[in-house]
N, C-alpha and C positions, 0 to 999 in steps of 0.2 A: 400592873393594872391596865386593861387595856383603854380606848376613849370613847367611854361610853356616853359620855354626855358632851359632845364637841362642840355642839351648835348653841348650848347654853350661856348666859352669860357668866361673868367671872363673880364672884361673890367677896366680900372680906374678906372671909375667913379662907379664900383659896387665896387672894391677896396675900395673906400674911402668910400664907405658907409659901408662894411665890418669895416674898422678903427673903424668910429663911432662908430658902434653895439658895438664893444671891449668897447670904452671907455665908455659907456653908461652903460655896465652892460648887454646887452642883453647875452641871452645865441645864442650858434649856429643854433641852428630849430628858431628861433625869427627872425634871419640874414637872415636864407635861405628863410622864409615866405614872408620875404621884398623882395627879390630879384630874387622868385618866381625860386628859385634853390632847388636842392636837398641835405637834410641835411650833405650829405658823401661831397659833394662840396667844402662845405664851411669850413667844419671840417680839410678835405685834402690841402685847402688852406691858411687856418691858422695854420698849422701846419708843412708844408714845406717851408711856405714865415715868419714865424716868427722871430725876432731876439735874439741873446743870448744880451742883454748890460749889464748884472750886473754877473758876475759867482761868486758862493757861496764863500766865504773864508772858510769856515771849510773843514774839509776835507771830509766827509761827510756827507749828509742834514739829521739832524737825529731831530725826533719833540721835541723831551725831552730837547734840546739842554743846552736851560736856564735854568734847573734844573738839571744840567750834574754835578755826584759826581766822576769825572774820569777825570777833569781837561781840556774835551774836548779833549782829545787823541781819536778822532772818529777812529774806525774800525767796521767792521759786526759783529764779534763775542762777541763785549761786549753785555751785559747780557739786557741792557736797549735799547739796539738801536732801534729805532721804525723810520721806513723813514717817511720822512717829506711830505705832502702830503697835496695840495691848489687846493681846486674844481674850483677856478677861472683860477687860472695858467695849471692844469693837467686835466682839464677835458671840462667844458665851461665857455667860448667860447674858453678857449686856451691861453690866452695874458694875460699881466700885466698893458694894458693901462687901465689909469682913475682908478686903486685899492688906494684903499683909505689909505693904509700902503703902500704901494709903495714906500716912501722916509723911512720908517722906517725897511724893509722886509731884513734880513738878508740872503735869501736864494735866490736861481740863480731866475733871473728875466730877460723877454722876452718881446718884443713888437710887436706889429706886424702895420706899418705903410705902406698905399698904394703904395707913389711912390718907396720904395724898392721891395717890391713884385712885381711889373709891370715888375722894373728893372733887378730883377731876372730872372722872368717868357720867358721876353724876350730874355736872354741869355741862357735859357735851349732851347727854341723854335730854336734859330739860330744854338747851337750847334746840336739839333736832326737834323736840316735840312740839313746843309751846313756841318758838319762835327766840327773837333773842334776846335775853336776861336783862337788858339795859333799861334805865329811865330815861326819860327827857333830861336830866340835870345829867346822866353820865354822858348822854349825847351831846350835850353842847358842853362838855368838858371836854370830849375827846375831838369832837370837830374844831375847837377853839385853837389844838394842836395841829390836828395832820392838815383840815383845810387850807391855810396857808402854807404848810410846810409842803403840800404835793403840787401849790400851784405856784410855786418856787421851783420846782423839777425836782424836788430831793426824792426816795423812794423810802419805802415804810422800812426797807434798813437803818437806813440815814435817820430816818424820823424817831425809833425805839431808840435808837443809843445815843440820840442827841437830847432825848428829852426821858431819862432814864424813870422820873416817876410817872411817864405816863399807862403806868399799869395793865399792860398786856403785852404780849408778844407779838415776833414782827408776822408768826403763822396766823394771827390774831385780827389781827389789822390788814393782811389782806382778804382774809374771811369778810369782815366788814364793810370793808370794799368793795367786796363782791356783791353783798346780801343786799346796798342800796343804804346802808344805814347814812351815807355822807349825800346820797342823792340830791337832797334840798339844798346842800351848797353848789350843786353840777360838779360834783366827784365820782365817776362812776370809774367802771373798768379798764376804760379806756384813757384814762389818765395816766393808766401807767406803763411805763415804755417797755416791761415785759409782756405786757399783754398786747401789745400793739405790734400786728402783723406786719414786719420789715419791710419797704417796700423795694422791689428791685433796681436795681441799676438799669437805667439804658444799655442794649450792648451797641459799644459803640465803634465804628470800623477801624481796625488794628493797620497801623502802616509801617513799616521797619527801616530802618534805616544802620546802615552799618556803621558800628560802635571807631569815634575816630582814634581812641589811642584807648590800651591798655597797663602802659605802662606802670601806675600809679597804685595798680589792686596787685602787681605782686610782692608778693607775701604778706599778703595784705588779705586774704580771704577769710572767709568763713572757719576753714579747717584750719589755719593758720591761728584765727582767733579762738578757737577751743583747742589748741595744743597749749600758746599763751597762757590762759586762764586756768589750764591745767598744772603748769610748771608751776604759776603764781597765783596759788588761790587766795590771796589775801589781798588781790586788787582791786579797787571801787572801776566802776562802770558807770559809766553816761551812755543813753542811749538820743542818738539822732535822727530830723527826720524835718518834713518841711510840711504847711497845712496852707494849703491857698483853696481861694471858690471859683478866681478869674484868673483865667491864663495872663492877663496883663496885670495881674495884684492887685490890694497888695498880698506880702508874703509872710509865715511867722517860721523863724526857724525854732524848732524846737528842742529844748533837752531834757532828759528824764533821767534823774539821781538814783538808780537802783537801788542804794542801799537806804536812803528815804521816802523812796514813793514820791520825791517831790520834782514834781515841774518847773520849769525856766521858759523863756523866751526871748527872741527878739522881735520886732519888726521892721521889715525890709519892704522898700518898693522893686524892688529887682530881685530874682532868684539867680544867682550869680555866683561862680564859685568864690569870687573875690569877696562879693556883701557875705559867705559864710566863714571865709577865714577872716573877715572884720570881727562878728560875730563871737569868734572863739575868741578874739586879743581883747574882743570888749568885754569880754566872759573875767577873763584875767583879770584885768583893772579891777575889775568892782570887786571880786574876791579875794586878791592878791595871791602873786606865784605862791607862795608856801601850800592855802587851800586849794590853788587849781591842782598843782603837784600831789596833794594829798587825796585829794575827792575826785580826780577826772582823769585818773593812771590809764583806762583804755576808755577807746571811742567806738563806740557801734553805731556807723547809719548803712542805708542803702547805697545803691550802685547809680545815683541819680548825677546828672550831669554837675550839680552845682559843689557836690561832695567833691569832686576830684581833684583837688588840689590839697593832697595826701601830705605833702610838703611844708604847706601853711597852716595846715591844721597840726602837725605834731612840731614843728618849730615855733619856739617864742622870735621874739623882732632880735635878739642873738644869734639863733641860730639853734641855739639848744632845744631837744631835746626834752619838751614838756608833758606828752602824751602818746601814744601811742592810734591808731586808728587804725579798722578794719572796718571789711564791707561785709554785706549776708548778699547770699547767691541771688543772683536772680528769680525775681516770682516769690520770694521766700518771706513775704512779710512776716509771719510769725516768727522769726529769729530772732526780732524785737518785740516778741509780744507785749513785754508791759506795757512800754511806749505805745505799741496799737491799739493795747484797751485803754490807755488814758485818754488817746484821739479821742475814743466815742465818747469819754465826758465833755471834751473841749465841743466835739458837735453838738453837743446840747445847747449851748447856749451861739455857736457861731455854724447853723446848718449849712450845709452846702447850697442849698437850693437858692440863695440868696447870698450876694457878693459882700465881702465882707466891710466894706467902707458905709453899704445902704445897714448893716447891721448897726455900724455905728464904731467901729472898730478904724480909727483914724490915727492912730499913733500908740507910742510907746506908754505912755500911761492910760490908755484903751487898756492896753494886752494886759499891762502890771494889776489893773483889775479887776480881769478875768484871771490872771493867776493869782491872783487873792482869794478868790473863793474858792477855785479848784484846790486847791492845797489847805483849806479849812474843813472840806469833808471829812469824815471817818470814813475810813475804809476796813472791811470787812475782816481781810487778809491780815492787815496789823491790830486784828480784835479791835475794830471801831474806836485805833486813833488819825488823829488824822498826819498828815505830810508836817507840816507845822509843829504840831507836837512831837512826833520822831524828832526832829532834827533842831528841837529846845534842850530836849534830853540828851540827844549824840555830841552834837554841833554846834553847841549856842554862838559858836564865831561864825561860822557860815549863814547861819541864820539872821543876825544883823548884819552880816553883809549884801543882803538881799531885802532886809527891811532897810535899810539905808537908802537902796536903789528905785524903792519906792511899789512893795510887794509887803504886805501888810496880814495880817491872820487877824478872820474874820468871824465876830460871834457865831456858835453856830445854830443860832436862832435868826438870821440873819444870811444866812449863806442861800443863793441865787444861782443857780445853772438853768436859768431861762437866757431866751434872746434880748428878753426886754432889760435884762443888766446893765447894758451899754446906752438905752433909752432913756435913764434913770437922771 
C-alpha cells in the first residue's frame, strides 16, 4: 500500500494495528506499508507513545553483564563496559511486545499498546489546544514539591525520582517550567542550570615554567594506567584531584570512589604534596588498611605539583605497598571524567566566583556537610540511586566508616546544593 494519507493523524484503530505489527515481529516500514503512512510516522509514534514497565535493576545496561569480573559495580569507566544494545527494543519497531525473552530480559523493557497511546495523544492534542489541563489544587500540589526542591539547586531529575508520587514526568516538568505554570513562586527558566547559558572563563595569560623533576611519573602514565587496568580488571579506582577558589586557600583535596559514585574529602590550608600524602594516611585511619587495600587498589589524579610525591602516596608509614598511583597526560582532564562532572555538582553549592572561607567553608565539618548532601542525590546513571545507597548495599563497612567520620546521608527531601548550605 502506498502512503496515501501521511499527513493525517493516527487513529485507534491504526493504533491497534500499530500494537499488532510490534507484537508480530514486523519491523516499522512493514507497519507503515500496512497503514499506507510514512515510515518517520510510525517510528515518531512508537517512540513517544511507548511505555517504560520493566526499568533495568543494574545500575547500568552494560552487554557483558553475565560475565561481569567486577562484581557488577556498573560505572562507564570500567575497562569492559560495552552498552547494552536490542535491534528489537532500540531500533525496530521500537517495543518489547510479543519478544520472545521478554519474561527472561534483564534490561529496561517497553511496550507500546494502542489504548494508551490514544490516551496520550489525546492529552497532548487538548493541552496544545486549550492550554494546560491543570487546576489550581494540582498547581499548588505540584508547586508545594518542585518550588522548593528547585530552589535547593536539585533539577526536575532529582525532583521525579525523589518524590516518586509526584505524577508526571521529568519531560513533564520541564514543559511546565517552561509554560510559567511555577511563575508565581519566581520559577522560571532560568532557574535551571540547563538552561542557563555557561558563562565563559576569563582568558587568562599562560606563563610556563619548566617542569623541575620528572622522575615520579615514570611508569606511572596514562598508557601505563590503561595497560594496569587492562591486565587487572577487577581493581577499584579512586579518582584525584584538588578544588580551591583562592590561590592562598583554603584547599579540598578530593576523591571519587568509582565503583560508588561516592565522594570524600579533605581540607587543607596549604596545597602541598606533603598535606596530600597526610591526606591519603588520614584516608587510611578512618577506613582501615584492609578497606583502603580493598577499595583504593589504583589512584588516578593529575600531573599537579602537589600530586608528586608518587612515593607517599603508594607507601603506607611501613613502607609497604598499599596503592598504586598514576598520572593522565597533560591538558587531558577528561581521563578523569567522573571526578570532573562531580566537580560541577560540588560548584553548585561552593562557586568559584567567591572564596571559599566568605562561602562559609571553614573547616573539616564545613566540607563533611557538603559531602553529605552530594552523596544523597540520585543520580541518573545508577537509575536514581543515590552514592549512599550504592555503598549500604556493596559496602555497609565502608559506609560506617565515613559515617563515623562524620558524613551523614541526607533525607532527600532535604538535600541542598545551593551556597547558602554552609549559611544554614
Amino acid at each position: 500500500m502506498t502512503a496515501t494519507n501521511i499527513n493525517k493523524h493516527l487513529t485507534l484503530e491504526e493504533r491497534k494495528i500499530i500494537e499488532k505489527g510490534i507484537e508480530s515481529g514486523s519491523t516499522k516500514t512493514a507497519i507503515a506499508k500496512t497503514l499506507g503512512k510514512d515510515n518517520s510516522t510510525i517510528g515518531k509514534e512508537i517512540a513517544q507513545h511507548r511505555t517504560l514497565t520493566y526499568p533495568c535493576a543494574l545500575p547500568l545496561e552494560c552487554a557483558v553483564y553475565k560475565k561481569c569480573k567486577h562484581g557488577r559495580l556498573c560505572h562507564k569507566d570500567c575497562p569492559d563496559y560495552r552498552p547494552f544494545y536490542c535491534p528489537r527494543r532500540d531500533r525496530s519497531p521500537g517495543a518489547c511486545n510479543g519478544c520472545p525473552t521478554y519474561a527472561n530480559c534483564r534490561f529496561s523493557k517497553y511496550r507500546y499498546e494502542a489504548y494508551k497511546a490514544q490516551a496520550n495523544y489525546k492529552e497532548v492534542l487538548v493541552g496544545a489546544r486549550k492550554g494546560l489541563d491543570l487546576d489550581k489544587d494540582d498547581v499548588d500540589r505540584l508547586a508545594s514539591i518542585v518550588v522548593p526542591a528547585i530552589k535547593k539547586g536539585l533539577s526536575p531529575y532529582h525532583i521525579v525520582h525523589m518524590y516518586p508520587n509526584i505524577g508526571i514526568s521529568e519531560k513533564t516538568l520541564y514543559n511546565y517550567i517552561a509554560q510559567g505554570v511555577f511563575s508565581p513562586w519566581n520559577i522560571i527558566n532560568m532557574d535551571l542550570r540547563q538552561k542557563v547559558k555557561r558563562k565563559q572563563p576569563k582568558q587568562e595569560t599562560v606563563t610556563y615554567k619548566k617542569r623541575e623533576d620528572k622522575k615520579h611519573l615514570k611508569g606511572r602514565l596514562y598508557t601505563d594506567y590503561l595497560q594496569y587496568i587492562s591486565e587487572e580488571p577487577d581493581l577499584s579506582i579512586v579518582q584525584m584531584d584538588t578544588i580551591y577558589n583562592r590561590i592562598e586557600g583554603p584547599f579540598i583535596q578530593t576523591f571519587h570512589f568509582l565503583d560508588y559514585d561516592f565522594s570524600f574529602g579533605f581540607f587543607h590550608e596549604e596545597r602541598t604534596a606533603e598535606n596530600m600524602v597526610k591526606g591519603i594516611n588520614l584516608l587510611e585511619d578512618i577506613i582501615g588498611k584492609d578497606l583502603f587495600m580493598q577499595h583504593i587498589q589504583v589512584s588516578l589524579c593529575d600531573r599537579g605539583t602537589e600530586f608528586s610525591d608518587a612515593e607517599g602516596i603508594e607507601k603506607d608509614s611501613d613502607g609497604l605497598i598499599r596503592t598504586r598511583v598514576f598520572y593522565c597526560d597533560p591538558q587531558a582532564a577528561g581521563q578523569k571524567g567522573t571526578l570532573e562532572k562531580r566537580h560541577t555538582e560540588w560548584r553548585y553549592i561552593l562557586p568559584k566566583e567567591i572564596g571559599l572561607r566568605e562561602l562559609g567553608l571553614l573547616g573539616q565539618d564545613d566540607l563533611n556537610l557538603v559531602l553529605s548532601h552530594l552523596n544523597s542525590v540520585p543520580r541518573e546513571k545508577t537509575r536514581g540511586k543515590s552514592p549512599f545507597e550504592l555503598l549500604r548495599f556493596f559496602c555497609p563497612e565502608l559506609l560506617g566508616a565515613f559515617t563515623d567520620f562524620g558524613i551523614h546521608e541526607i533525607p532527600k527531601d532535604e538535600v541542598i546544593l545551593k551556597p547558602y548550605l554552609l549559611k544554614k
